[in-house]
PDB file of N, CA, C and O in Angstrom, chain B, residues numbered from 101:
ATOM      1  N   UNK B 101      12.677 -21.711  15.196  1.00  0.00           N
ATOM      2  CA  UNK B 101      13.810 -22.522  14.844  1.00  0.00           C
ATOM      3  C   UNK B 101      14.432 -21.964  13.554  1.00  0.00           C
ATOM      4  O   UNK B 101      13.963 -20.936  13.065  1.00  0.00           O
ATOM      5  N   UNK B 102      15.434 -22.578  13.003  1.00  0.00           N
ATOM      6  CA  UNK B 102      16.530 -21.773  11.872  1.00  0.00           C
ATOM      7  C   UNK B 102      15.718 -22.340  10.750  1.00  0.00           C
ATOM      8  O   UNK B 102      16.014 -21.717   9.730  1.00  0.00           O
ATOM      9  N   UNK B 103      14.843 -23.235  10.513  1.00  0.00           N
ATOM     10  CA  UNK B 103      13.775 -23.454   9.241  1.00  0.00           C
ATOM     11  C   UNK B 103      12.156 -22.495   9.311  1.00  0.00           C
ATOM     12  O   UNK B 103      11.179 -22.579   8.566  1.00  0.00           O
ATOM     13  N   UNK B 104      12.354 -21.768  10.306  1.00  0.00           N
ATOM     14  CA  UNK B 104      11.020 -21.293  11.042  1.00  0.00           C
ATOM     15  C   UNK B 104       9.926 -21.840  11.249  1.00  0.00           C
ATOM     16  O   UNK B 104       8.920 -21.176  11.003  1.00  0.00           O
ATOM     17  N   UNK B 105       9.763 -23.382  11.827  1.00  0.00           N
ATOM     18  CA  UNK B 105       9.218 -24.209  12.334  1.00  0.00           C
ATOM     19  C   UNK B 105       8.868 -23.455  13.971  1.00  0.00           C
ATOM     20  O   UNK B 105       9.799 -22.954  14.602  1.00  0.00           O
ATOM     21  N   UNK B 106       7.800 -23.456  14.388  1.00  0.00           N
ATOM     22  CA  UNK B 106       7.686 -23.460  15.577  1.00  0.00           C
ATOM     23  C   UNK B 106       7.392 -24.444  16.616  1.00  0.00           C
ATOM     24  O   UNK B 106       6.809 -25.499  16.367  1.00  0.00           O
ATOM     25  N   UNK B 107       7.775 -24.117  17.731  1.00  0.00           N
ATOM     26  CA  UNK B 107       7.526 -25.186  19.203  1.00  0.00           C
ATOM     27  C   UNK B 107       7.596 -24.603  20.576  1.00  0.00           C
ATOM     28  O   UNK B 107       8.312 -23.629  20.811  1.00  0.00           O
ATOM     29  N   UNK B 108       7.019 -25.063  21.292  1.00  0.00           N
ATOM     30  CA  UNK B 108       6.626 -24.723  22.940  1.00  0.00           C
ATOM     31  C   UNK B 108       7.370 -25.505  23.733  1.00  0.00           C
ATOM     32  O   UNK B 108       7.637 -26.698  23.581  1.00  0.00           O
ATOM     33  N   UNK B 109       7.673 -24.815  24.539  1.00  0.00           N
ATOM     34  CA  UNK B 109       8.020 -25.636  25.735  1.00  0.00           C
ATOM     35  C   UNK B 109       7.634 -24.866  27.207  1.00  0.00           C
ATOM     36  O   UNK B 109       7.828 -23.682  27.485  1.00  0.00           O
ATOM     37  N   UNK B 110       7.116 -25.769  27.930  1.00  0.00           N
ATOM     38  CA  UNK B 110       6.601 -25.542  29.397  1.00  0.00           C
ATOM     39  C   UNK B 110       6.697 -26.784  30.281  1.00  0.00           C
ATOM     40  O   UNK B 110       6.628 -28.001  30.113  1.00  0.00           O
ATOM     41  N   UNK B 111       6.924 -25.767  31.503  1.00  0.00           N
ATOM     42  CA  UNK B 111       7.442 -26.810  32.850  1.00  0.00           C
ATOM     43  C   UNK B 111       6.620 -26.947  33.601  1.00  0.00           C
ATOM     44  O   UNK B 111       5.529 -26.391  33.481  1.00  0.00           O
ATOM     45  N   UNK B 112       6.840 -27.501  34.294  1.00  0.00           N
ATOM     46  CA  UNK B 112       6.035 -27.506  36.060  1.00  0.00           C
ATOM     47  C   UNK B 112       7.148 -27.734  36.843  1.00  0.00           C
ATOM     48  O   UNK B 112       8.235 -27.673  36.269  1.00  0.00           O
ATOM     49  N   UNK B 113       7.126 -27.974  37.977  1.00  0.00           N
ATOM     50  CA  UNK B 113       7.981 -28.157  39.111  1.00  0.00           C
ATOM     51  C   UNK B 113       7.878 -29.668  39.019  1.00  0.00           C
ATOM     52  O   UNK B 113       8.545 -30.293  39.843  1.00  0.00           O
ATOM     53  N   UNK B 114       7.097 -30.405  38.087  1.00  0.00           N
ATOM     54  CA  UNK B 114       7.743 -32.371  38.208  1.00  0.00           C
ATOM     55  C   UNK B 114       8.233 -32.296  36.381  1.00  0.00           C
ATOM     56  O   UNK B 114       8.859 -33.305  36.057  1.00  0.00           O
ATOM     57  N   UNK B 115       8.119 -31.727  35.738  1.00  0.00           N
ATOM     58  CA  UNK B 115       8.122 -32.147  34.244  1.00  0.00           C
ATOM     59  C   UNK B 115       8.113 -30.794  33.190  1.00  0.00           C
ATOM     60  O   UNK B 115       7.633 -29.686  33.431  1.00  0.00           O
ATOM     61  N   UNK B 116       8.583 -31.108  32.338  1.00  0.00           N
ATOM     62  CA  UNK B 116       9.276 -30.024  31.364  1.00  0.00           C
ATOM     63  C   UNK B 116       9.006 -31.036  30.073  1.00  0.00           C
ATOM     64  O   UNK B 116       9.505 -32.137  29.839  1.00  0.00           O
ATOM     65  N   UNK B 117       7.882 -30.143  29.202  1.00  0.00           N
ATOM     66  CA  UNK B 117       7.251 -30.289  27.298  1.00  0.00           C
ATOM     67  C   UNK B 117       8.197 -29.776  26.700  1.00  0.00           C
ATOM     68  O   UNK B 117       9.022 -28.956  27.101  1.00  0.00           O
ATOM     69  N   UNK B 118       8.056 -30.367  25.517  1.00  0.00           N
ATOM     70  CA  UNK B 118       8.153 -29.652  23.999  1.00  0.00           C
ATOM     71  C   UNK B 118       7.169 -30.199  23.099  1.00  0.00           C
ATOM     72  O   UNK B 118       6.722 -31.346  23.062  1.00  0.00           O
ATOM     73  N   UNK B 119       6.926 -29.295  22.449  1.00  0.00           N
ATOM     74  CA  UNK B 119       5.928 -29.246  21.658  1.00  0.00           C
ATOM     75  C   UNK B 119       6.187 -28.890  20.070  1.00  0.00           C
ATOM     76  O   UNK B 119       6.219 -27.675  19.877  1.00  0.00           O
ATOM     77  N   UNK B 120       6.319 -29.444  19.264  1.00  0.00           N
ATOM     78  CA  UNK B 120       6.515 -29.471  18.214  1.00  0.00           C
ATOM     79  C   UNK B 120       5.488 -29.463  16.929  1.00  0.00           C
ATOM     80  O   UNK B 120       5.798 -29.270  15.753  1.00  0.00           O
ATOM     81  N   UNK B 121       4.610 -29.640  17.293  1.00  0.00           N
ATOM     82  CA  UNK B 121       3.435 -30.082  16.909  1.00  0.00           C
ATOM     83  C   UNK B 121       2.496 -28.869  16.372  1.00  0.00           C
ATOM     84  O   UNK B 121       1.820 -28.362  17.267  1.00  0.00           O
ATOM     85  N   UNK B 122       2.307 -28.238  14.911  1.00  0.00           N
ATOM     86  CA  UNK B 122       2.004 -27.000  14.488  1.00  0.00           C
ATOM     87  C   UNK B 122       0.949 -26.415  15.434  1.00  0.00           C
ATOM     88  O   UNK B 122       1.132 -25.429  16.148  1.00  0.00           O
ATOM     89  N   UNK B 123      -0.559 -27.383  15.330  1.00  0.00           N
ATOM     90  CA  UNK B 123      -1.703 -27.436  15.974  1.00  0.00           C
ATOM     91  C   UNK B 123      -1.893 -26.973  17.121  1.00  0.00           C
ATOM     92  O   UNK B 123      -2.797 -26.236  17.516  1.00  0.00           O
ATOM     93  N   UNK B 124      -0.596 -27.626  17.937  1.00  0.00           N
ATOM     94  CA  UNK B 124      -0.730 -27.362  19.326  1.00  0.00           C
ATOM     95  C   UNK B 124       0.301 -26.063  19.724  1.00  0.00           C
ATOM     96  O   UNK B 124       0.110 -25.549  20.826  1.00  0.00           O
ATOM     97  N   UNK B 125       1.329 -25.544  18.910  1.00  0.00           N
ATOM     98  CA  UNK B 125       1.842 -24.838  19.038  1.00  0.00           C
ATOM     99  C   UNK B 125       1.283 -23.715  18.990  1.00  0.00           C
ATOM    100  O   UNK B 125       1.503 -22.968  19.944  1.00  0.00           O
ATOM    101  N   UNK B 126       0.290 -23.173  17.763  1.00  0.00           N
ATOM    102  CA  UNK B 126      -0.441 -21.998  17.588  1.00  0.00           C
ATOM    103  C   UNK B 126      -1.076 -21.173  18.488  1.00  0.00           C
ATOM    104  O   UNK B 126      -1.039 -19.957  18.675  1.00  0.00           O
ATOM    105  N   UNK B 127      -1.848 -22.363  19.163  1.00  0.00           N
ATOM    106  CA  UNK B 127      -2.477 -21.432  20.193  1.00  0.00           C
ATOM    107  C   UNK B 127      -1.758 -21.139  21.410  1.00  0.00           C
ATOM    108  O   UNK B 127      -2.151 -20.184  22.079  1.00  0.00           O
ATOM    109  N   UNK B 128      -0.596 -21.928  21.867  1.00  0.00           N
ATOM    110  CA  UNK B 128      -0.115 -21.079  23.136  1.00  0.00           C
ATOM    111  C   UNK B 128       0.980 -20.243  22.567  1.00  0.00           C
ATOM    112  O   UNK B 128       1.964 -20.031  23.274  1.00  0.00           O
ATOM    113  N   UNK B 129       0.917 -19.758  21.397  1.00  0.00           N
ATOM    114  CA  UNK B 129       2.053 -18.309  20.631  1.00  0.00           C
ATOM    115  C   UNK B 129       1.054 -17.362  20.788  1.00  0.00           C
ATOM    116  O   UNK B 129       1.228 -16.176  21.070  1.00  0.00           O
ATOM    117  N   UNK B 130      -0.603 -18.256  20.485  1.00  0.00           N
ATOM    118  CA  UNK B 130      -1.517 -16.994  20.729  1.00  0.00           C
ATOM    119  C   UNK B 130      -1.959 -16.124  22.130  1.00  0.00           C
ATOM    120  O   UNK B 130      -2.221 -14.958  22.423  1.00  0.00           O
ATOM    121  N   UNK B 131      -1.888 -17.223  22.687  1.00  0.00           N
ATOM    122  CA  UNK B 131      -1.734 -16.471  24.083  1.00  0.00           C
ATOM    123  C   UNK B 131      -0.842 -15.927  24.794  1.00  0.00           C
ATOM    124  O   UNK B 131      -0.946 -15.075  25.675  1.00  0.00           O
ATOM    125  N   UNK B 132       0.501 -16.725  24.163  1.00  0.00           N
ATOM    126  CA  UNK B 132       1.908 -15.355  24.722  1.00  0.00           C
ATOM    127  C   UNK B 132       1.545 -14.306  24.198  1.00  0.00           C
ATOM    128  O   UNK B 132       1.713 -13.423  25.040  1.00  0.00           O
ATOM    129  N   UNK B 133       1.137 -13.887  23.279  1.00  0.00           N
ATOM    130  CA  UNK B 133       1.146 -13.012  22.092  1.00  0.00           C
ATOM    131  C   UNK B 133      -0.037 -12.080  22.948  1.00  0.00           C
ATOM    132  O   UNK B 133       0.325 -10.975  23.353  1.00  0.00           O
ATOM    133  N   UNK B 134      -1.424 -12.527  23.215  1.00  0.00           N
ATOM    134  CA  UNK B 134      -2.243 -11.800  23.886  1.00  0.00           C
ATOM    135  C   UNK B 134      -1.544 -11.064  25.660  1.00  0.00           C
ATOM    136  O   UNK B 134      -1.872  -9.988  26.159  1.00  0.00           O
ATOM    137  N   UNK B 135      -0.566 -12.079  26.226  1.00  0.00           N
ATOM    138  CA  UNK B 135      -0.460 -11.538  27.165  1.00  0.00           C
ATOM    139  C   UNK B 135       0.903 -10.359  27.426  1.00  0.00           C
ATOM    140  O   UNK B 135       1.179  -9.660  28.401  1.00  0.00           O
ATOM    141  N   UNK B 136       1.573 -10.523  26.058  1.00  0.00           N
ATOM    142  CA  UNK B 136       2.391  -9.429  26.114  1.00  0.00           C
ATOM    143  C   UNK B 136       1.507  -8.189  25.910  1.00  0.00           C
ATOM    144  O   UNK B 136       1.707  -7.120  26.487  1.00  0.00           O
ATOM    145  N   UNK B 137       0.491  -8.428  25.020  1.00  0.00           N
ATOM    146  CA  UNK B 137      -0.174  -7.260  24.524  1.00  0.00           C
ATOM    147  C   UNK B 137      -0.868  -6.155  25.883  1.00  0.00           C
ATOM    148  O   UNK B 137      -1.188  -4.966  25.869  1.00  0.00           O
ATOM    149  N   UNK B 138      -0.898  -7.282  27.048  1.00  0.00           N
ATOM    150  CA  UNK B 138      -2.121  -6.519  28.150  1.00  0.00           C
ATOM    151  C   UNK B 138      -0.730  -6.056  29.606  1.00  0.00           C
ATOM    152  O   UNK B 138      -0.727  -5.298  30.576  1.00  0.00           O
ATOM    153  N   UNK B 139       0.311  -7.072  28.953  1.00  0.00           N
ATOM    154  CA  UNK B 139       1.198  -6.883  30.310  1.00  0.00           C
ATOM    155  C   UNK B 139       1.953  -5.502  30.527  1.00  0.00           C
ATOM    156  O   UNK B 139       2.787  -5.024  29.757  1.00  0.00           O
ATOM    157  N   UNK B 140       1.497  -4.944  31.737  1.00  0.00           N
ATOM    158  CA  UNK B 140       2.187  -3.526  31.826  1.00  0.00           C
ATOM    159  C   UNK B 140       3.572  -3.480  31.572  1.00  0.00           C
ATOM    160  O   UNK B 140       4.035  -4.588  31.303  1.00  0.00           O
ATOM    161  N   UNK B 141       4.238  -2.714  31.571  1.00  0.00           N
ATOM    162  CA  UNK B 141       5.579  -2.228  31.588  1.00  0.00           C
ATOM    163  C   UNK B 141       6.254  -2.689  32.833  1.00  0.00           C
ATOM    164  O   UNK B 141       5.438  -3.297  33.526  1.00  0.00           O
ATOM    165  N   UNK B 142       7.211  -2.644  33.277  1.00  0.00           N
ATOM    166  CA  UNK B 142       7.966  -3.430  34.596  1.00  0.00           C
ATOM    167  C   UNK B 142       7.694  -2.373  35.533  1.00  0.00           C
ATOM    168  O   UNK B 142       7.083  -2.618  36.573  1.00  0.00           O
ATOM    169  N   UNK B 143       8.205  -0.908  35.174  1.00  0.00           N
ATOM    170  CA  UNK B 143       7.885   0.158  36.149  1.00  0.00           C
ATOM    171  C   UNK B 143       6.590  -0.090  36.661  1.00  0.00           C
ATOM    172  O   UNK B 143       6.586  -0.312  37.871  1.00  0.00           O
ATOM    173  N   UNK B 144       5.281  -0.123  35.991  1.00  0.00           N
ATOM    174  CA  UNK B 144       4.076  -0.039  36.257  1.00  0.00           C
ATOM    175  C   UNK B 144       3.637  -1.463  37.107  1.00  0.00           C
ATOM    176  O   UNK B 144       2.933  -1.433  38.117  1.00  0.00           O
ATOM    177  N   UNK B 145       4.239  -2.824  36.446  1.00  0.00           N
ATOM    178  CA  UNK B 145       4.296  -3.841  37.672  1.00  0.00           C
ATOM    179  C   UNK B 145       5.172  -3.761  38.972  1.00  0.00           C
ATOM    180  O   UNK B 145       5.165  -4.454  39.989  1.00  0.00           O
ATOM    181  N   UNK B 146       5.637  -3.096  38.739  1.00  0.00           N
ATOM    182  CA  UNK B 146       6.711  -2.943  40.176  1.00  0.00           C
ATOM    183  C   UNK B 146       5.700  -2.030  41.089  1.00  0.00           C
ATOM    184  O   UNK B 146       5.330  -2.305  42.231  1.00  0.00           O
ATOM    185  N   UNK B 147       5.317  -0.805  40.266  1.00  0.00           N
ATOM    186  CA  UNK B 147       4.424   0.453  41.343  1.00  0.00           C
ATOM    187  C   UNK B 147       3.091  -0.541  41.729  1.00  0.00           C
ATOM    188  O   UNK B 147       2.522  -0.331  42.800  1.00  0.00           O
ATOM    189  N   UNK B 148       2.621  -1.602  40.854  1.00  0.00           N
ATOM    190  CA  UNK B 148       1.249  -1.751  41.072  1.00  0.00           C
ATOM    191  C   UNK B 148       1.602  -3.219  42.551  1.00  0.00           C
ATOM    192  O   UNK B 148       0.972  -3.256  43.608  1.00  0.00           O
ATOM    193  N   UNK B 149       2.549  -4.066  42.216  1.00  0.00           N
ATOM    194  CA  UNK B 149       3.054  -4.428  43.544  1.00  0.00           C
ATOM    195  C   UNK B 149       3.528  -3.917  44.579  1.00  0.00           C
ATOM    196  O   UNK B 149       3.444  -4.657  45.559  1.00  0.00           O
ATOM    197  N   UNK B 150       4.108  -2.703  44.795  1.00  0.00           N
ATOM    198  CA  UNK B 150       4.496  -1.974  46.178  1.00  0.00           C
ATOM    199  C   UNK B 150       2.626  -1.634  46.772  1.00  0.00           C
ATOM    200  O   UNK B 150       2.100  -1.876  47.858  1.00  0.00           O
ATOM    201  N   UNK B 151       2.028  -0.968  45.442  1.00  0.00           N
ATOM    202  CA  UNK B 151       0.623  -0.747  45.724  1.00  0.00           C
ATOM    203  C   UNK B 151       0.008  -1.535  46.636  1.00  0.00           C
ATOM    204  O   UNK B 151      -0.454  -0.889  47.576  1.00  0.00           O
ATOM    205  N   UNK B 152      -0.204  -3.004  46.701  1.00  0.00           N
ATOM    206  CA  UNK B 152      -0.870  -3.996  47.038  1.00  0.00           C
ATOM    207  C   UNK B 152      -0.210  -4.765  48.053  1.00  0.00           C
ATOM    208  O   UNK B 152      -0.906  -5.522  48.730  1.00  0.00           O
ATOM    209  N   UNK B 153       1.014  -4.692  48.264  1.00  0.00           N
ATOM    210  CA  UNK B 153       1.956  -5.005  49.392  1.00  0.00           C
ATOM    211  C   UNK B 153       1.636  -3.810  50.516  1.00  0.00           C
ATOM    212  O   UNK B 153       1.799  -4.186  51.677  1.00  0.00           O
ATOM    213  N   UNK B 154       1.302  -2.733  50.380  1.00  0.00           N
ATOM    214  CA  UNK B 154       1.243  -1.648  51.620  1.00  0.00           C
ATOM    215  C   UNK B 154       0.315  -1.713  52.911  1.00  0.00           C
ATOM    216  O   UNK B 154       0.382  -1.062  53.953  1.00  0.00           O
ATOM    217  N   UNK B 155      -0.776  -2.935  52.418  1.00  0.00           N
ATOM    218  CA  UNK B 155      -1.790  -3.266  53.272  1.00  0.00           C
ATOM    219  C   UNK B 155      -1.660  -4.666  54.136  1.00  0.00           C
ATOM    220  O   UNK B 155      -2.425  -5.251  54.902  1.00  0.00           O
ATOM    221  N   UNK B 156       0.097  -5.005  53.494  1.00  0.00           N
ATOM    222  CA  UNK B 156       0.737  -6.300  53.923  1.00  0.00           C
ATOM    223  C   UNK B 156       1.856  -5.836  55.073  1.00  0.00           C
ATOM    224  O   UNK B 156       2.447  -4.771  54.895  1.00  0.00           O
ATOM    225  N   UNK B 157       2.151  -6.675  56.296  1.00  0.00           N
ATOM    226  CA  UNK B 157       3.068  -6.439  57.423  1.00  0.00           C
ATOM    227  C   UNK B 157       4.112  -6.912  56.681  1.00  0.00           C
ATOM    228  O   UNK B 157       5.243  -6.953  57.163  1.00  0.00           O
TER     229      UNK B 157
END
């Protein structure tokens, strides 16, 4: 935010959070944060899905 306060927000298909709340915010920045770190590149998700689709009709 423009005070650099942080907050979350996540959906489901019935309901949509915000999260404002320091405590609870931290740890799911920590886990975006871990899963950018492991997530391939788009090229490399794209090759590794054609990969795994080839054994699919």
């Amino acid at each position: 935010m423009s005070d650099r306060s942080l907050m979350s927000y996540a959906e489901s298909a019935q309901w949509g959070h915000v999260e404002r709340d320091g405590a609870s915010v931290l740890p799911v920045l920590a886990a975006y944060h871990q899963l950018q770190a492991e997530a391939l590149y788009q090229s490399a998700t794209v090759a590794a899905i054609q990969q795994l689709r080839k054994g699919i009709p």
